[in-house]
SEMAR-805532 format. One line per field, with one value per residue (C-alpha): z, y, x; residue in three letters. Coordinates in Angstrom, 1 decimal, decimal comma. Layout:
BEGIN
c3: Z;...;
c2: Y;...;
c1: X;...;
residuo: ALA;...;
// end
This chain:
BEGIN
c3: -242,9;-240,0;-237,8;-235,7;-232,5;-231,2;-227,6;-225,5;-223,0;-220,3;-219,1;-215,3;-214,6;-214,0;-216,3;-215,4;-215,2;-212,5;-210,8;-209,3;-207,1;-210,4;-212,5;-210,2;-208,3;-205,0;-203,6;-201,6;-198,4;-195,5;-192,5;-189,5;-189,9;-186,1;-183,6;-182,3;-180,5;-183,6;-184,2;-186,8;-187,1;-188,3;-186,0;-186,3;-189,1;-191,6;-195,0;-197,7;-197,2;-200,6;-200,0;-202,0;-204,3;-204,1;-203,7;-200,0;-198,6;-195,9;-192,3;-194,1;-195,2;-198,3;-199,3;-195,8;-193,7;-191,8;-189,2;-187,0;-184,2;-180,6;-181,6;-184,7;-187,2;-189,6;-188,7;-191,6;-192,6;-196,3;-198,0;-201,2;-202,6;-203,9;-205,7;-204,1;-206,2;-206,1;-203,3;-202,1;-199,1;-196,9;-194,3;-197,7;-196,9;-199,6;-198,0;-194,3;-193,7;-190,0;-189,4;-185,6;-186,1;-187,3;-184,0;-182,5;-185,8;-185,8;-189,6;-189,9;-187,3;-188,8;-192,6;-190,1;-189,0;-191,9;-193,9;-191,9;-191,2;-195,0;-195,6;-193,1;-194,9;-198,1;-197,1;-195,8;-199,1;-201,3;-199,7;-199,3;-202,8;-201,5;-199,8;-196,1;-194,4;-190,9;-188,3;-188,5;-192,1;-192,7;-195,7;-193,5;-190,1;-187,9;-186,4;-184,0;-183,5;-180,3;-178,5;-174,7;-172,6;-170,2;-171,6;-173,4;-175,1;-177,8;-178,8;-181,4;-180,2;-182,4;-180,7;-182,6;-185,2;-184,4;-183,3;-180,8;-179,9;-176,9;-175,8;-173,1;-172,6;-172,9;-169,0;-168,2;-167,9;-171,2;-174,9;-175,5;-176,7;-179,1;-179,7;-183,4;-184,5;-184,3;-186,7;-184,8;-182,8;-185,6;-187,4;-184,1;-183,6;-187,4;-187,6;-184,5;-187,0;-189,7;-187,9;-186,5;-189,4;-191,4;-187,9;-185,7;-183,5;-182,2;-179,7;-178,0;-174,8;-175,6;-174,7;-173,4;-176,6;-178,5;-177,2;-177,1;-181,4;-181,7;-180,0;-181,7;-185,1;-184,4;-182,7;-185,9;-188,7;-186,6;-186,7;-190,3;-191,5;-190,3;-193,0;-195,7;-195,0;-197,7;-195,7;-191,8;-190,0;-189,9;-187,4;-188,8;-186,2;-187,1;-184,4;-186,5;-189,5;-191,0;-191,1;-189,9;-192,0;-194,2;-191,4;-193,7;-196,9;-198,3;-201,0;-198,7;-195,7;-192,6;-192,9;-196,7;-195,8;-193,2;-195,7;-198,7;-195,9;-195,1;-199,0;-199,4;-196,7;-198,2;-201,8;-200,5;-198,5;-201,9;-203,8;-201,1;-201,6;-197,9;-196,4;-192,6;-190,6;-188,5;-189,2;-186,5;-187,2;-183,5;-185,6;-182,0;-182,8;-185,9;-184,0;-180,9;-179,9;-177,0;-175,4;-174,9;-174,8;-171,4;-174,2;-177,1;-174,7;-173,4;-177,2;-178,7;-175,7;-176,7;-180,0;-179,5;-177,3;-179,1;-181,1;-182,1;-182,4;-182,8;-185,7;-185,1;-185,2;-183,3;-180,3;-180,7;-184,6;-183,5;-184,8;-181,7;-183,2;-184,4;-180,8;-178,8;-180,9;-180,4;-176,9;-176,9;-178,6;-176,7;-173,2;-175,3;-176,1;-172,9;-171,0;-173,4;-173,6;-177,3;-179,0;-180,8;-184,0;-184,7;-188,0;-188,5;-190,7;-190,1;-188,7;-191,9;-192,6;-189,3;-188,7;-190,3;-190,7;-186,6;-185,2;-181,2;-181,2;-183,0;-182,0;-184,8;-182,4;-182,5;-186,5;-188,1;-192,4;-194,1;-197,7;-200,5;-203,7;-206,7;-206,8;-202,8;-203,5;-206,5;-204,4;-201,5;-204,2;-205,4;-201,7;-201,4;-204,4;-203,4;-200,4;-202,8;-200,4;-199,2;-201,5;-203,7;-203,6;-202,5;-204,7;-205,6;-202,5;-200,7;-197,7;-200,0;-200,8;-200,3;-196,7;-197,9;-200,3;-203,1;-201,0;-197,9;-200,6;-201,5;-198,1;-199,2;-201,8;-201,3;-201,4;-198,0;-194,7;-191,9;-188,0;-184,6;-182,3;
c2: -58,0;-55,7;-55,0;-51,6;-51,8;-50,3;-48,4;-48,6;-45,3;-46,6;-43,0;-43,7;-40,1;-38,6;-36,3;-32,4;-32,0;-34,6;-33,5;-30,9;-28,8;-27,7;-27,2;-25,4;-22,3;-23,2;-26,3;-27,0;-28,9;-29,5;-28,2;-27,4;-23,8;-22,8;-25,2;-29,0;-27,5;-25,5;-28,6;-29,4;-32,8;-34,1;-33,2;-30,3;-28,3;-28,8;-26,8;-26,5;-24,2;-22,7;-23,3;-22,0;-24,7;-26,0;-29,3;-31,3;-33,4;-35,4;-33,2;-31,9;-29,3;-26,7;-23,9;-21,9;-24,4;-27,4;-29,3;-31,1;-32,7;-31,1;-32,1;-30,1;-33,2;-33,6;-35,3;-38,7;-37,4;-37,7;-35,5;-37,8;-40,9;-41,3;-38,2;-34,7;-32,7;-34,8;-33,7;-36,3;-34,9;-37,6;-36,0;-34,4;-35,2;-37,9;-39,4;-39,5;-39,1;-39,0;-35,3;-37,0;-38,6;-35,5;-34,3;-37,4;-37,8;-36,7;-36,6;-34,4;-31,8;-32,0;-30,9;-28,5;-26,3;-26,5;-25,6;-22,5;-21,0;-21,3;-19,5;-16,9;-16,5;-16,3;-13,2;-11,2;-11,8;-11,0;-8,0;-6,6;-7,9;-9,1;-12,0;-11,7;-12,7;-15,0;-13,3;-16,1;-16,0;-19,3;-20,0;-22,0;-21,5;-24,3;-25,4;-27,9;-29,3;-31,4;-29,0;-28,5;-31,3;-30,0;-26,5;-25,2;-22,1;-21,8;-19,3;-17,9;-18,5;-16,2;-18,2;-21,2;-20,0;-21,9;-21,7;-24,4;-25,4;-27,0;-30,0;-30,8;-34,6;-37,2;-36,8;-39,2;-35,4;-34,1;-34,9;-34,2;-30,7;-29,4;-25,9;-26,4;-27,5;-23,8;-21,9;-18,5;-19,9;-21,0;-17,6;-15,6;-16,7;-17,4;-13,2;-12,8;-14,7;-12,4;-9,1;-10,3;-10,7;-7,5;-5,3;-7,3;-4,2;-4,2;-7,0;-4,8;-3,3;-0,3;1,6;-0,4;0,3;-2,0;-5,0;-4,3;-3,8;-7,3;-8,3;-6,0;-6,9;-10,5;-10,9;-9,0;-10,8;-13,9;-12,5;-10,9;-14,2;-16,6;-15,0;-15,4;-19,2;-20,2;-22,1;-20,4;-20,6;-17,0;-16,9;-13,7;-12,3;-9,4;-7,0;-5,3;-5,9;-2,1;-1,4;2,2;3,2;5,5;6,8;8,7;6,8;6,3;3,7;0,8;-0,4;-1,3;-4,3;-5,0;-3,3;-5,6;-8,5;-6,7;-6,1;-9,7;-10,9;-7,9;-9,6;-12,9;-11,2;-9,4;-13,1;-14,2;-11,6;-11,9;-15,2;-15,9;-18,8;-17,9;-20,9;-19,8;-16,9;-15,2;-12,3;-10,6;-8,6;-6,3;-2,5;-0,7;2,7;1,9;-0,8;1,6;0,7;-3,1;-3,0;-5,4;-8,1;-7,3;-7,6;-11,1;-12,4;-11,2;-12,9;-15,9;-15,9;-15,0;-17,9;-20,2;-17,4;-16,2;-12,8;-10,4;-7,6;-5,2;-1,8;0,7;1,8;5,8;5,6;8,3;6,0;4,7;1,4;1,0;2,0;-0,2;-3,1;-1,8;-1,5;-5,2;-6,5;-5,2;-6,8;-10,3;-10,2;-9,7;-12,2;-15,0;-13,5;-12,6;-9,5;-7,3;-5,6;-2,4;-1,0;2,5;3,6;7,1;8,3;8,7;11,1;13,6;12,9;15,1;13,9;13,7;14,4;14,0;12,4;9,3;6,8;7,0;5,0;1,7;2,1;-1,2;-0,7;-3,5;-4,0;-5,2;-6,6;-5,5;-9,1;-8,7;-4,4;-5,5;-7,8;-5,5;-2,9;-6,0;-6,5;-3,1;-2,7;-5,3;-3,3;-1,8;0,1;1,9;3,1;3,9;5,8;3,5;6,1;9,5;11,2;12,9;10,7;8,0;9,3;6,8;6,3;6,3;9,3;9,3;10,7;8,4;5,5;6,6;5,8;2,1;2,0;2,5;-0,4;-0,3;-1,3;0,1;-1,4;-0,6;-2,8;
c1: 106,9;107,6;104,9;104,9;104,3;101,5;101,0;97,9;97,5;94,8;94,2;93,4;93,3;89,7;88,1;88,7;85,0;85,0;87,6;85,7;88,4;90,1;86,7;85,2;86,0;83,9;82,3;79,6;80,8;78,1;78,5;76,1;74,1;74,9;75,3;73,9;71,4;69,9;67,6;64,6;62,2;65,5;68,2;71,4;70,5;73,3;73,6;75,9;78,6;80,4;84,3;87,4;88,0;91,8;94,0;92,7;95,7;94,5;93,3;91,9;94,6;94,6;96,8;95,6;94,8;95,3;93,3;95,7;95,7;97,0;100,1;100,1;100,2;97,6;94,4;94,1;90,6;90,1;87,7;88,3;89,0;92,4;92,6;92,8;91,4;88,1;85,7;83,2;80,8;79,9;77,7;75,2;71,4;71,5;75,0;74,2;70,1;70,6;71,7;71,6;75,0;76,7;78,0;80,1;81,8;85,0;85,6;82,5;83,4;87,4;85,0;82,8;85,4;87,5;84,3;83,7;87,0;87,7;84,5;84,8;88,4;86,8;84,6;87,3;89,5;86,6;85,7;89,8;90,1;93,8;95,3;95,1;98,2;99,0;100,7;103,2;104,3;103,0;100,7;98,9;96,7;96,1;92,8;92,8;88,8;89,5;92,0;91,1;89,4;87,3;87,0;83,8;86,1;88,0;91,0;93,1;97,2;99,0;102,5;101,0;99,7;96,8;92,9;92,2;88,9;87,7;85,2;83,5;83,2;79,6;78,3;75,0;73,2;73,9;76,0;79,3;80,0;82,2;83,1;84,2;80,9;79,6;79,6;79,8;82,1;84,5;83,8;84,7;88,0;89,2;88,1;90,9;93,7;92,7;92,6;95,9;97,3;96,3;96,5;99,4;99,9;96,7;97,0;100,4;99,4;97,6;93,9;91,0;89,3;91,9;91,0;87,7;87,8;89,4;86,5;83,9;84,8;85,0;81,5;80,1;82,2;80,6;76,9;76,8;78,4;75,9;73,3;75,4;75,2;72,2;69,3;70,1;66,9;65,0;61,9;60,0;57,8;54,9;53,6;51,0;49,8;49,8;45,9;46,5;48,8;46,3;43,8;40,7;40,6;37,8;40,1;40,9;39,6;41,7;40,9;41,2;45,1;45,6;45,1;47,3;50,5;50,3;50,5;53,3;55,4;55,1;56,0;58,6;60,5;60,2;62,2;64,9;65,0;64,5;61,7;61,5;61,7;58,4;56,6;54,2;51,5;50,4;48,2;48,6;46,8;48,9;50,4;49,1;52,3;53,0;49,5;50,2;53,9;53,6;52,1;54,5;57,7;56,1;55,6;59,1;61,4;58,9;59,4;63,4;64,5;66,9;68,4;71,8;71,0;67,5;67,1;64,4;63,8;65,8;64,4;65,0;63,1;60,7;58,2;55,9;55,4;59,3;60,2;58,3;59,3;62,6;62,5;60,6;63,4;66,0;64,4;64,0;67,4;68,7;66,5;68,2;71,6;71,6;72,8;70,5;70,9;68,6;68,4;66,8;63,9;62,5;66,0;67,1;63,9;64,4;68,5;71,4;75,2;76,5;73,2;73,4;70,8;71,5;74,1;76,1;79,3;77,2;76,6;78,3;78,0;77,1;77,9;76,2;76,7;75,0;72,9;71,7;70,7;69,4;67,0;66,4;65,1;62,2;61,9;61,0;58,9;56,5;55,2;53,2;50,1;53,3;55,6;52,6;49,1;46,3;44,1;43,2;42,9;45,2;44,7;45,7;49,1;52,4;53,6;57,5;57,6;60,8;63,4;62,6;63,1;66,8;67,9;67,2;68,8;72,1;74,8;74,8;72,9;73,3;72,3;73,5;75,2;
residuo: UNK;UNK;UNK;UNK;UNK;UNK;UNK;UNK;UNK;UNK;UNK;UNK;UNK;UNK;UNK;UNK;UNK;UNK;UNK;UNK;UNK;UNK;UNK;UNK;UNK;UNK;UNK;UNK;UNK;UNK;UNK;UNK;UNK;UNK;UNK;UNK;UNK;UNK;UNK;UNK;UNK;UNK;UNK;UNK;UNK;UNK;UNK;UNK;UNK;UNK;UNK;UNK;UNK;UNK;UNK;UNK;UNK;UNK;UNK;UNK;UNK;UNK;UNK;UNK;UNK;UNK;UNK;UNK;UNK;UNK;UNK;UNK;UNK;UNK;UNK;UNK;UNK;UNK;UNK;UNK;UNK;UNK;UNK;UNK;UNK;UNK;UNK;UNK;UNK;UNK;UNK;UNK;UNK;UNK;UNK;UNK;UNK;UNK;UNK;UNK;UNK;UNK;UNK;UNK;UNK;UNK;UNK;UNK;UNK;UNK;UNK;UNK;UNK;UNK;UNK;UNK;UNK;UNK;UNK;UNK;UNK;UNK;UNK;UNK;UNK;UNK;UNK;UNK;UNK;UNK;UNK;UNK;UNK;UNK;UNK;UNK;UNK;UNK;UNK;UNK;UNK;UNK;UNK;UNK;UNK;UNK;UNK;UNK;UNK;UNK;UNK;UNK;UNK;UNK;UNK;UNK;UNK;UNK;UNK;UNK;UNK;UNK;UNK;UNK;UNK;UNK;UNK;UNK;UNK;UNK;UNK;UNK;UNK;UNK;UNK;UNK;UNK;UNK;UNK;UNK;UNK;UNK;UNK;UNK;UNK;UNK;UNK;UNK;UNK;UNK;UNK;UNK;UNK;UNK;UNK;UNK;UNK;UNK;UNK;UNK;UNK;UNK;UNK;UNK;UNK;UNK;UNK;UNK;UNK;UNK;UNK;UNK;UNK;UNK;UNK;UNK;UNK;UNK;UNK;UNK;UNK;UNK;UNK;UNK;UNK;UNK;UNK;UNK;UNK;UNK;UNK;UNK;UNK;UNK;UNK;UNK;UNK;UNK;UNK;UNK;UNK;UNK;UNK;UNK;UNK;UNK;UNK;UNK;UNK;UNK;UNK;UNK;UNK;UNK;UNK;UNK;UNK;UNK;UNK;UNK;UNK;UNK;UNK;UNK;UNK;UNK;UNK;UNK;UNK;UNK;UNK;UNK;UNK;UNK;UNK;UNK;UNK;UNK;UNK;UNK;UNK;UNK;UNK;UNK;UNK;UNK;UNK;UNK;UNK;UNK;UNK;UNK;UNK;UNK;UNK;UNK;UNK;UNK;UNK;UNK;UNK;UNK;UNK;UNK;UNK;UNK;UNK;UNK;UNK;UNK;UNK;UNK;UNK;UNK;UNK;UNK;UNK;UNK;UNK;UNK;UNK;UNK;UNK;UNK;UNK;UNK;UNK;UNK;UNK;UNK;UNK;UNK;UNK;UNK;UNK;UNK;UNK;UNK;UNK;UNK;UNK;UNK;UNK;UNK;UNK;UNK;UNK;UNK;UNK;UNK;UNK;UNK;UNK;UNK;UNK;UNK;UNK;UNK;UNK;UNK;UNK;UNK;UNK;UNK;UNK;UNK;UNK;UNK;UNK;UNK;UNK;UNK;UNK;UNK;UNK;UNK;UNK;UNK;UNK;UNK;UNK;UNK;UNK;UNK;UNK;UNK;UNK;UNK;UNK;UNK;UNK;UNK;UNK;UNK;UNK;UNK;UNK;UNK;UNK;UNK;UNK;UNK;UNK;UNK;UNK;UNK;UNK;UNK;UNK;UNK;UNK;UNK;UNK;UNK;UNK;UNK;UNK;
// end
């Protein structure tokens, strides 16, 4: 009697589902929101950055980048566990509690500023809808996290294809620092390889202004970046809290609109989707800013220190409140070295296409996606004792009329820098 042999197939190879670089088209990889120094009750603030999903040989590296050494070999940091196309984070919440031992781990700042630059990629490529090419050729662009002893800097180095970042060593009078552990940082000088290679001409001798656009857009792509990063913390600050916004109705008290603004605010953080890290009400005189200015200026550079950048409204609004905050803002900023970001209201109301008197040369357009206008427009909606009547009267009629509305609701945003 023959017998047929039979063939046992052990299949050793994970699932596709687990495998999650080829089942999914992002993953979420933990790096820190901003910098070290960006602390809560439990240390660096660390969220969970989407990244292009793809094969990670060890450095990491993927099909754009690599994170090498000074020497340009790969660093031997594994993002997996024998397979490549299976991320593990280490450094989650639930994998490493103590967010305090982030920072002089060099694995974790090799994932950090791979994480980032792969983002910050990410953005440009979805918003081009193309590729976006390295000066060099090369599929790949270097990053070297521990570059530079000595030297709190980092650069772009088109000759080698390469953004090095720099550290400053552990001295008994503070840590150790290291420049590719911040995210606007990172951001910065990954937006210098890309404008590089989409625009290489534009670092050849040439007009002041050339330079001065390679900086421009990098500082912006580095700003307007850091709030697509889900959890970044946002410290909301009110001057007023809208009681004289209908003077002569007989519907609502101030004081009963005082107490509906403040629910509309939180209604309105809820439909964005934001939680502010700290919230603070000043509940200073609604339209009368301009009579305590001294006190607003002291509590916005209070409120602002610690920050990466300040949005308020622009100082020329020809709205007295808007433009003492705006003015407020802009002294806060500059005590703490930050930049500000003002985004106008009324100026859409009184302005006309070129109008002198509006700086349209600092105007930076923001884009949005159909999911972020479409949350903007609930955002909107909520304020609802000013986009509709409070009640019969004509004292009582909407603060923003129809045609005021359009202006926010566009797929667009628009701020100066």
């Amino acid at each position: 009697m023959a017998v047929e042999g039979v063939e046992t197939v052990v299949d050793v190879v994970p699932a596709a589902a687990e495998r999650n670089l080829l089942a999914q088209e992002t993953v979420p990889m933990t790096v820190l929101a901003q910098d070290p120094s960006i602390t809560d009750d439990g240390g660096p603030i660390r969220v969970a950055l989407p990244v292009p999903a793809g094969r990670l040989a060890h450095g990491p590296c993927s099909d754009r980048f690599r994170v090498v050494s000074p020497a340009g070999v790969p660093l031997p940091v594994g993002l997996h566990v024998g397979d490549p196309w299976v991320y593990a984070d280490r450094w989650s919440p639930t994998a490493q509690p103590d967010a305090h031992a982030l920072p002089e781990d060099p694995d974790f700042r090799a994932q950090n500023v791979f994480a980032v630059a792969a983002h910050t990629l990410a953005l440009f490529e979805q918003r081009l809808g193309r590729p976006v090419p390295w000066r060099s050729g090369l599929p790949q662009l270097d990053l070297v996290p521990q570059a530079a002893p000595g030297k709190a800097n980092a650069f772009y180095s088109r000759e080698r294809n390469a953004v090095l970042f720099g550290w400053l060593p552990l001295l008994p009078s503070r840590p150790a620092l290291y420049t590719a552990l911040s995210y606007d940082v990172i951001a910065h000088e990954v937006s210098h390889a890309v404008l590089d290679g989409l625009r290489p001409r534009f670092t050849q001798p040439g007009p002041p202004d050339q330079l001065a656009f390679h900086e421009a857009l990098a500082d912006l792509v580095a700003l307007l970046s850091v709030f697509t990063v889900p959890g970044v913390a946002l410290r909301l600050l009110a001057a007023t809290d809208g009681e004289a916004s209908h003077p002569g109705s007989a519907a609502l008290a101030p004081s009963e609109l005082a107490r509906r603004r403040v629910a509309e605010t939180a209604a309105s953080l809820a439909a964005l989707g934001v939680e502010p890290a700290g919230s603070v009400r000043l509940r200073l005189p609604d339209s009368a800013l301009t009579s305590v200015e001294e006190r607003l200026t002291a509590a916005v550079t209070a409120a602002a220190q610690r920050v990466d950048v300040v949005l308020a409204p622009w100082s020329g609004d020809a709205h007295p409140d808007h433009e003492a905050l705006g003015r407020a803002a802009c002294a806060a900023a500059a005590a703490h070295g930050v930049p500000v970001l003002a985004f106008p209201v009324w100026t859409w109301h009184w302005s006309r296409p070129g109008d002198p008197r509006v700086p349209w040369h600092r105007a930076r357009v923001v884009r949005l996606s159909p999911a972020v206008r479409a949350a903007r427009r609930d955002a909107v909606a909520c304020f609802a004792t000013q986009v509709r009547p409070v009640g019969p009267a004509p004292e009582d009629a909407a603060v923003l009329p129809p045609e005021v509305l359009e202006h926010f609701d566009r797929d667009v945003e628009v701020v100066f820098a």
